[in-house]
N, C-alpha and C positions, 0 to 999 in steps of 0.2 A: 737651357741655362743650368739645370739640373746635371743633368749629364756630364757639362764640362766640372761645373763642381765636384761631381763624383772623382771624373777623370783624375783631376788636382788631389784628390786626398787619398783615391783608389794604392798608388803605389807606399804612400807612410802606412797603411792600415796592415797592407802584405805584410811589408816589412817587420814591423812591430810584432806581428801575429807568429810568421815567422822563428822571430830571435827568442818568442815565450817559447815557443818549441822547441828549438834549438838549446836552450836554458835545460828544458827539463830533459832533453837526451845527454846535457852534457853531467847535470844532477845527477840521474841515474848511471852514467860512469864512475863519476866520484862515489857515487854512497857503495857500490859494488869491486872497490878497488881491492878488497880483501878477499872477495868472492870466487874460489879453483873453479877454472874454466872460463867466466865471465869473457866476452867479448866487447870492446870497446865500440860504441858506435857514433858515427855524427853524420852529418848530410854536408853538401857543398851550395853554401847557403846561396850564391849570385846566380847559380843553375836555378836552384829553388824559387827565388824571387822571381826569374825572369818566366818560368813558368806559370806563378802564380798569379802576376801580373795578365799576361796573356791568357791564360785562363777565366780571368776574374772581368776580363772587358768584353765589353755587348759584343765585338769582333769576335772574341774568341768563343765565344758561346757554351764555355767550360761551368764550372760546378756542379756541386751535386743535385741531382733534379730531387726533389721531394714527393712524396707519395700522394694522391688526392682521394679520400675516401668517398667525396662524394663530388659527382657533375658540380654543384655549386661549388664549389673551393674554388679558390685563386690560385693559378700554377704557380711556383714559387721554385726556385731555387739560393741553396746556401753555400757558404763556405767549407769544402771539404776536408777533413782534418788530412793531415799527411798521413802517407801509406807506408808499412813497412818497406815498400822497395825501395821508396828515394832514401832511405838510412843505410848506409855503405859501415861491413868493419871496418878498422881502423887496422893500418898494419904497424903491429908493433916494433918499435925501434931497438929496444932488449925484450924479448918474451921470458918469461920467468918459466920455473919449472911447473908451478901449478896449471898452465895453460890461461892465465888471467892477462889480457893483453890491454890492460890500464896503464898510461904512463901518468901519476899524481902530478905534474908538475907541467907536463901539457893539457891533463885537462884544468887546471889551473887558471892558467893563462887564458886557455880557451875561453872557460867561465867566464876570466875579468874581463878579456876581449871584448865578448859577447854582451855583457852586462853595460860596457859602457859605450857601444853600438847602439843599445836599444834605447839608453837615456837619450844621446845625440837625435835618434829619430824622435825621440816623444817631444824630444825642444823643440827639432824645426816644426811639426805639426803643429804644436803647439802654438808658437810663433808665426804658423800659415793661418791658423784659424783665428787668432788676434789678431792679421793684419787682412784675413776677409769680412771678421765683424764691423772695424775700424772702417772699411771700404760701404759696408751697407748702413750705419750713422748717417742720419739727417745733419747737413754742418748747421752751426751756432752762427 
């Protein structure tokens, strides 16, 4: 029972977790847009997902293992933060003379893109877990 409920909430958790990463790579493009040399970076988010997904279920037997200091501990594994290799430069569409490969106006969009990606997944979640509470309610 457990399980399928994970299963159900497993993919909005990726996701979500995801798009704050993706937020704060595309942050750090903006805040460095003035920065000689700065490379622009971002990830390809639905590679991302579908990896993290497969990773994150009892099938895939992915995450990060955790250390056990002593025989009593509980084995445990958690969620791995992203790694610098799944972040790709970005190839700039005009490269400036400073070698700073920021386009302000795509990561822009990228931002609001992403911004309002992440709200849409918080609704349906949200909205998933309102109608499994509504589901385990005693009727009247």
């Amino acid at each position: 029972m457990l399980d399928k409920l994970n299963d159900s909430l497993n993919y909005f958790q990726q996701a979500l977790n995801l798009r704050a990463q993706r937020q704060e790579v595309l942050s750090a493009n903006i805040a460095n847009a003035d920065t000689p040399g700065f490379q622009a970076r971002d990830f390809d988010f639905s590679k991302a997902l579908e990896k993290a997904v497969t990773e994150s279920s009892p099938a895939g037997g992915g995450g990060l293992a955790m250390a056990r200091t002593s025989s009593a501990h509980i084995p445990g594994q958690g969620a791995g933060a992203m790694s610098n290799q799944t972040l790709a430069y970005r190839i700039p569409a005009q490269p400036s003379l400073d070698g700073n490969t920021v386009d302000m106006d795509m990561e822009r969009v990228n931002f609001a893109e992403n911004a309002v990606h992440y709200q849409s997944d918080l609704q349906i979640l949200s909205s998933k877990i309102k109608g499994l509470k509504a589901a385990m309610q005693p009727e009247r």
